[in-house]
C-alpha positions in Angstrom: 43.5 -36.0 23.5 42.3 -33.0 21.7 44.5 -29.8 22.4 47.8 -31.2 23.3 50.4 -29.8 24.5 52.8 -27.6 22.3 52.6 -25.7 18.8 48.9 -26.6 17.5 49.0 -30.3 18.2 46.0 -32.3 18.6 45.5 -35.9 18.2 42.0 -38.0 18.3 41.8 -40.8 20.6 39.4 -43.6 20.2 38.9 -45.5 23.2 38.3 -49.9 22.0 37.1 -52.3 24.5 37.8 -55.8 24.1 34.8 -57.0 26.7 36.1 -60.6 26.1 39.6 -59.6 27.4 38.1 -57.7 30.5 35.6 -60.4 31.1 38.2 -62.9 31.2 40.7 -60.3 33.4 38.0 -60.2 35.8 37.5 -63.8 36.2 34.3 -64.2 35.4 33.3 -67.6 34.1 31.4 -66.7 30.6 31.3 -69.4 27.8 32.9 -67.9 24.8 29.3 -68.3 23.3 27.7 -66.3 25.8 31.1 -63.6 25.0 30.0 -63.7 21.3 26.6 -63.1 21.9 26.9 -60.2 24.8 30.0 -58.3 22.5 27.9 -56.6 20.0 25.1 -55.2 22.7 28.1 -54.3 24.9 29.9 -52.0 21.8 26.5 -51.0 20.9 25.9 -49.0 24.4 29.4 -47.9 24.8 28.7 -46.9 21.1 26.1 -44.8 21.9 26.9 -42.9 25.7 30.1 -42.6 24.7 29.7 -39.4 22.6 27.0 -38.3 26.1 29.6 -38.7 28.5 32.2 -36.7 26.4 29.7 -33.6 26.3 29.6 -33.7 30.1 31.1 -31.3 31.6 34.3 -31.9 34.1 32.4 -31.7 37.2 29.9 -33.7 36.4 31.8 -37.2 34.3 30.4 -40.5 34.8 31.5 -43.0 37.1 33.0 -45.5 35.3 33.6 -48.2 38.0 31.2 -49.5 40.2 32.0 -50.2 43.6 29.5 -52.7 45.9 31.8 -52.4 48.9 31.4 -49.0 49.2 27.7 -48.5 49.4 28.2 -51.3 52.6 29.7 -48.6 54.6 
């Protein structure tokens, strides 16, 4: 968080994924094969829009979930 609170403090946060962790907290059946192969693509977008969705401004950020149930309605 850039511009913290209190007497010129900042810090830099880097945001890691570990898409094998949230693949496997979301219960999805992957071989750890298919984990290996998918990782590097997977850093290599997050890589990229990353530094695109920080220059957006606050009314406009990215969805970061996505949500089937709610385009049901």
């Amino acid at each position: 968080m850039d511009g913290a609170p209190g007497g010129g403090r900042s810090a830099i946060v880097v945001v890691m994924k570990d898409w094998k962790s949230i693949a496997h907290a979301h219960g999805l059946d992957v071989s750890a094969r298919d984990l290996d192969r998918i990782e590097g693509p997977l850093n290599a977008l997050e890589e990229t829009f990353r530094p695109l969705a920080d220059q957006l401004p606050p009314d406009l950020e990215p969805d970061t979930e996505l949500r089937l149930d709610a385009e049901e309605r």
